[in-house]
N, C-alpha and C positions, 0 to 999 in steps of 0.2 A: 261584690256579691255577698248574698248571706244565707246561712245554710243554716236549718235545723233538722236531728234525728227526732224521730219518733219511734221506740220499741213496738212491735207490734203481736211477737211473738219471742221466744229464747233464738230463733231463729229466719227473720226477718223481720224488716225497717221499714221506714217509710221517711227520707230524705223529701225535705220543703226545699227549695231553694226561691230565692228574686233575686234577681240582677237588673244592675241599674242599665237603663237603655243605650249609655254612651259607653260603656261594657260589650254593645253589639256592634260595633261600630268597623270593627276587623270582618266581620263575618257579612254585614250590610255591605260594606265593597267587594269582599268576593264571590257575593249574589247577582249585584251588577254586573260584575267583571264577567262574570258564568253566562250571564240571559245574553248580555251584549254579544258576545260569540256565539250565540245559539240562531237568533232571531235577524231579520231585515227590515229597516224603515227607509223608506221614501225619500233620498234626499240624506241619507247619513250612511258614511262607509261601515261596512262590517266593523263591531269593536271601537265606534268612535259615536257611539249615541248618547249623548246625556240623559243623565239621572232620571231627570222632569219629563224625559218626554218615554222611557218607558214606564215612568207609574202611568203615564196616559194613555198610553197603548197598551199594555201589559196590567195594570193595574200595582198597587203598592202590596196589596195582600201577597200577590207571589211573589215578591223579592223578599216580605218579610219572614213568608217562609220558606225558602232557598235559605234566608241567612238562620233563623233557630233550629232547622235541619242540620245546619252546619256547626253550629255554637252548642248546641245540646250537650256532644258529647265530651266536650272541654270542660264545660260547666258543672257535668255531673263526675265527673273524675275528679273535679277539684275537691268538692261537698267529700268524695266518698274520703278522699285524701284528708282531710281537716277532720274528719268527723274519727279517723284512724277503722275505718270498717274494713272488712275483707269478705269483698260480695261473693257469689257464688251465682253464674250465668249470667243472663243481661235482665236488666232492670225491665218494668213494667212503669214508662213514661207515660204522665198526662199532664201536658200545657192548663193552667189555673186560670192564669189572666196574661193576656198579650196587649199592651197600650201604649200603643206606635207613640214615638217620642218620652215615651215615660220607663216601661217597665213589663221585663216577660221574670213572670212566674211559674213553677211546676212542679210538680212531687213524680218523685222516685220510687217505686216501691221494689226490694230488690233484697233474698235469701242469703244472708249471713252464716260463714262460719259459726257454731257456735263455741262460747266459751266453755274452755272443759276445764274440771280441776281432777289432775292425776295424780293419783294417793299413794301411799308408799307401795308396791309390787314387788319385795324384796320376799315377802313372806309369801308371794306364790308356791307352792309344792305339786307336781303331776309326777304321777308316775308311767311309765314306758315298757316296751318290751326286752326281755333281758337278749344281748347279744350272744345268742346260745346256735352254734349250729352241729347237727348231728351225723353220722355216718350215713344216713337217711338220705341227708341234702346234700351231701355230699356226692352218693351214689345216681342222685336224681339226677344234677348238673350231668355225670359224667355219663348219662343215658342219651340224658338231650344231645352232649358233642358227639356222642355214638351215630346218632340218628343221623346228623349234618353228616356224615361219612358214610352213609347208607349206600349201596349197589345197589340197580333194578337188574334185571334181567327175565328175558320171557319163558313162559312155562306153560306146558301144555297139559296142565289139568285145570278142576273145575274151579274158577276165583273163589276168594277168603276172605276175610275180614283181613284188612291190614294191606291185600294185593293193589296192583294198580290196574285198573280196566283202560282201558282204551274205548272207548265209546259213539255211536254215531245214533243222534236223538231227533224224533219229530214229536211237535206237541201238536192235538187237535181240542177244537172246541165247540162244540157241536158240531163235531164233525167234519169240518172245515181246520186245514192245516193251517198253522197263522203263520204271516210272512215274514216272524222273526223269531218262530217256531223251530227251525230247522240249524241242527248244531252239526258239525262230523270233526270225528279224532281228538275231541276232548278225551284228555286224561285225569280221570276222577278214583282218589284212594278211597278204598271200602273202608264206611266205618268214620268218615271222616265230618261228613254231616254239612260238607261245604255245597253240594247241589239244589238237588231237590226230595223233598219230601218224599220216602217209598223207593228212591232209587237203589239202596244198600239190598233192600228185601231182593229187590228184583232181580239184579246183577251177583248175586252171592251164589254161587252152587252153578252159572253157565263158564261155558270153556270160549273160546274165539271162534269167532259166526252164530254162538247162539244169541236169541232174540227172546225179548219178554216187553210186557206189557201193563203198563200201572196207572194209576190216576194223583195227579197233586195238584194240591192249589198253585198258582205260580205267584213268585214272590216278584216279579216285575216285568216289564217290557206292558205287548198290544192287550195284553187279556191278564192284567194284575188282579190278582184277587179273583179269578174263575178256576175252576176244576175243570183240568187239562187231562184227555186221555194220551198219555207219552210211550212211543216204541222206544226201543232202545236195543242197539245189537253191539255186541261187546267184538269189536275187531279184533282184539291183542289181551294176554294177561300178562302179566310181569308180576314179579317176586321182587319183595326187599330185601335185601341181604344183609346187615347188618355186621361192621368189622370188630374182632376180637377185642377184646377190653385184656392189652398186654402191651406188653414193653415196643411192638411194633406200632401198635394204635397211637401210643405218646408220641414216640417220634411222627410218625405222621399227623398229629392235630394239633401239636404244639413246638414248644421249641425244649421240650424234655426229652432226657432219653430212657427214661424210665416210668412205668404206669404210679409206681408211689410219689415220685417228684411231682408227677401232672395231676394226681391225686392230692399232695398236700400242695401245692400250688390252687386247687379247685377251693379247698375249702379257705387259704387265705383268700382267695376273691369273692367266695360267701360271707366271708367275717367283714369281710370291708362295704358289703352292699349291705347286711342286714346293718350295721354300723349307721351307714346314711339314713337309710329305712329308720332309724331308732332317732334320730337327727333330726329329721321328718316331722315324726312322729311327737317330738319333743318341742319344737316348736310349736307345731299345732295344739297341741291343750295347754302350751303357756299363753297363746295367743288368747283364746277359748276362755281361758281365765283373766287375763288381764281384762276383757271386754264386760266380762260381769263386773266388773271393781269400778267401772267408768260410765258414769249417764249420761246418756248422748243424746241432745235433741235432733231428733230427723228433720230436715227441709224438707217438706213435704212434696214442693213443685222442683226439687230436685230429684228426690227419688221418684215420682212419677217421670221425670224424662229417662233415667238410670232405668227403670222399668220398662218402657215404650224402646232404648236402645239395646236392651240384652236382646229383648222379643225378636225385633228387627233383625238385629247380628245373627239371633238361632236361625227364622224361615228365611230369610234369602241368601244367607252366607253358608252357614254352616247345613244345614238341611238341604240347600240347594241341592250344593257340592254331591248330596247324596242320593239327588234323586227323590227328594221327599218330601212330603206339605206337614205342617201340623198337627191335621187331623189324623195323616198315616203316624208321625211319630207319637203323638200320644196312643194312640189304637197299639205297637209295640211295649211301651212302657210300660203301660195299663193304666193308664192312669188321666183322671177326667180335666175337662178346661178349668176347673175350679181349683183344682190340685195342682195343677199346675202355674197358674199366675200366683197361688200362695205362694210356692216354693221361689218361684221370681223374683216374688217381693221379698222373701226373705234372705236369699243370696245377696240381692242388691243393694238390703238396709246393713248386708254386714260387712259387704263392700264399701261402704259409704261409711260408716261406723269404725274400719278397721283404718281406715283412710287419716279421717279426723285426728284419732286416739294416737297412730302413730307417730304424725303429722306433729303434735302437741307433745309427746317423747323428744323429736328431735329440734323444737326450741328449746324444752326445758332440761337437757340435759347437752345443750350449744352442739348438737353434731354436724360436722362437715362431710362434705363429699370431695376428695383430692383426685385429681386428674388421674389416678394411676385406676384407678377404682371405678369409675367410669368406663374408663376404658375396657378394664376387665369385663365388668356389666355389658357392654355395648357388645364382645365379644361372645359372650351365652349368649347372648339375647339375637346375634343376628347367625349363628348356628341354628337355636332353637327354628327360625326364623327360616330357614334353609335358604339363607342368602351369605354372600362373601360380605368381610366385616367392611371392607369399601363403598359395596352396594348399600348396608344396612346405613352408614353412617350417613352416607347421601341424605340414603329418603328421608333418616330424621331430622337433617339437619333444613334440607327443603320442604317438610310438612314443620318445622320450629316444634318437636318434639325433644327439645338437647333437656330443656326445665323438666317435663316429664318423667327422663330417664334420670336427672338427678333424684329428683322425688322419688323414685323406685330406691335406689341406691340409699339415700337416705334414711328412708323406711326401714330398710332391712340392718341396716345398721341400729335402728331405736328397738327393731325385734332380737337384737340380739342383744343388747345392752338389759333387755329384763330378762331374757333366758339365760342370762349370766348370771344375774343376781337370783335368780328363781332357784330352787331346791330340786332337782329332776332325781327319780330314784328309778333304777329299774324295778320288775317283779321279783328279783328275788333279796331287796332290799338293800342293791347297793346304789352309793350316788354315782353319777352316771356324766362322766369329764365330756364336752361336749367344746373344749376349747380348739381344736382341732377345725381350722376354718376351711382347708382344702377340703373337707367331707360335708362344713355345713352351709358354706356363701354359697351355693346355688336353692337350697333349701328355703333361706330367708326369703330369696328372689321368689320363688317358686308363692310366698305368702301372699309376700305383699302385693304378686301380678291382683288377688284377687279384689283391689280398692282399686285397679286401673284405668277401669271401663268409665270412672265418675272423672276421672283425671279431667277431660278437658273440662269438666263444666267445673271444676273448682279451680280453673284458674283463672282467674280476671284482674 
């Protein structure tokens, strides 16, 4: 066999290959081999027909292409192997010359990593949010855990802002109630904005059995998007009661026995989140910046399938899930079909770009991925995933996702090998120790997911 490259672009080839015809000669027996079980002649047992008599029956043309069907892909993995390339999807095959007894020819046309050169990123510098937290946040947190400890209880005057109604609803639409119109003993908090549009107006100032009446668009079911005339009669009012913020309240919402231990315990757990937060944060503008330092040719029939796969994943996966097309979610957004497939394409060239970049970190700087670490990975990831690490490990291991989850792991290792060397300062001009890996290994992960989506098609 002989193989030539042709450059076609910084990121795709064009592979020639010819092989010699006694080169086919494994793949010409197991075309026979293949037709002879398929097919019946006259006078010859299943599987025992010779060569001559089905090119005479059958013709020579389709054994000889049963056998380059079969040889193709040998042939083109050897070229890609000698030529030392690292494709990217499957190649665009066309047969040149096929000359039974002589010689099959055919070129490869097929998007190449490309080669990147990464320049020193020592001298990256971003700055961050300083790890400040105030009596403010403090007091906020300790609002929120007040509220999880909230009482109702019912009362007999006019509902509030803040009270819970108890409510029984019919929508009509021109007049006609719709048959999935009809709601009873919903419990909706005033003020809270989770219903429907107009309902707070309406239900504010009645006591239990009074009735009112409003109009809202409805946000879904038989009549989305019409203006619904809605009754609404309020069965029940309840109070929220909210418990003392004191040495009783600690012991019951935590394991302090006192409101200042569960107070300075609040704010060590705001220093360690805005901490992560800042970890985050710090990675993403070294990321941000390492990417301007690096020219990256795009594959173009790469990122058009990265493009056509994110689309896909939004409307039938994720929009599904939600009950929603397209055009409803851009109509929410605000935002038009044209602004949209931009921001697409630009998510997915920097998925693709982030991919590459770091990809070329973790040869040029030899990093490995050790079993212990993996496993770690494997364990966020199949949490995040809300499956047991058992389940998760399966499906990867039965989808051949195990090289995938190295690649992630990998990556975030090469993302952290520049955030080390990078300069991070907070806002109020200090440098900013970020060596602390239990705050920032799920951070890295958290980056690198966003080159995942390209994962499979750059592996080949």
């Amino acid at each position: 066999m002989k193989s030539a490259v042709e450059t076609l672009n910084p990121t795709r080839v064009r592979l020639t290959v010819e092989v010699p015809f006694e080169e086919l000669k494994a793949s010409l027996d197991a075309a026979y081999k293949k037709i002879n079980q398929q097919v019946t002649v006259k006078g010859f047992r299943q599987g025992k027909i010779p060569a001559r008599v089905i090119d005479q029956r059958f013709g020579r043309g389709a054994v000889l292409e049963e056998a380059v069907n079969d040889a193709l892909p040998k042939f083109y993995t050897e070229a890609v192997n000698e030529a030392d390339l690292n494709p990217l999807g499957q190649p665009e095959v066309d047969i040149t010359e096929l000359k039974d007894g002589e010689l099959l020819a055919f070129t490869a046309e097929v998007d190449i990593r490309p080669a990147l050169e990464i320049p020193d990123y020592s001298g990256i510098e971003v700055t961050v949010d300083a790890v400040e937290v105030s009596d403010e946040d403090v007091e906020k947190s300790l609002e929120q855990l007040r509220d999880r400890f909230a009482t109702t209880s019912p009362v007999e005057r006019a509902a509030a802002e803040g009270d819970i109604v108890t409510v029984d609803l019919e929508a009509k639409v021109d007049g006609e109630v719709l048959e999935d119109g009809v709601a009873t003993g919903v419990d909706y908090t005033i003020g809270s904005g989770q219903l429907l549009d107009g309902i707070d107006e309406a239900v504010t100032g009645l006591e239990a059995e009074g009735t009112a009446t409003f109009t809202s668009e409805l946000k879904g079911g038989s009549a989305e998007g019409k203006e619904a005339e809605v009754s609404v009669v309020v069965t029940a009012v309840k109070a929220r009661e909210l418990p003392e913020l004191d040495d009783d309240f600690a012991q019951l919402a935590s394991e302090f026995d006192t409101l200042e231990e569960l107070r300075a315990d609040s704010r060590k757990r705001l220093g360690r989140m805005k901490k992560y937060d800042q970890a985050t944060q710090a990675q993403e503008k070294v990321l941000e910046e390492l990417l301007k330092l690096v020219e990256v040719p795009m594959p173009e029939k790469l990122l058009e399938d990265e493009v056509n796969t994110r689309k896909h994943n939004l409307e039938h996966h994720q929009l599904g899930q939600m009950g929603l097309d397209l055009a409803k979610y851009l109509e929410i957004q605000g935002k038009s079909a044209e602004e949209f497939d931009a921001e697409l394409k630009e998510q997915a060239e920097k998925g693709i770009k982030t991919q590459f970049v770091l990809d070329e970190i973790v040869n040029k700087e030899k990093l490995s991925v050790g079993q212990e670490e993996l496993t770690e990975h494997l364990m966020r990831r199949a949490q995040s995933s809300g499956m047991s690490p058992d389940q998760f490990a399966q499906a990867v291991v039965e989808g051949g996702q195990v090289p995938m989850l190295v690649g992630e792991v990998a990556r975030g290792k090469a993302l952290a090998t520049v955030v080390e060397a990078a300069t991070v300062k907070d806002t109020n001009g200090e440098v900013v120790d970020l060596d602390d890996e239990d705050e920032t290994a799920e951070t890295v992960e958290a980056t690198t997911e966003t080159a995942e989506a390209a994962e499979e098609k750059t592996e080949a």
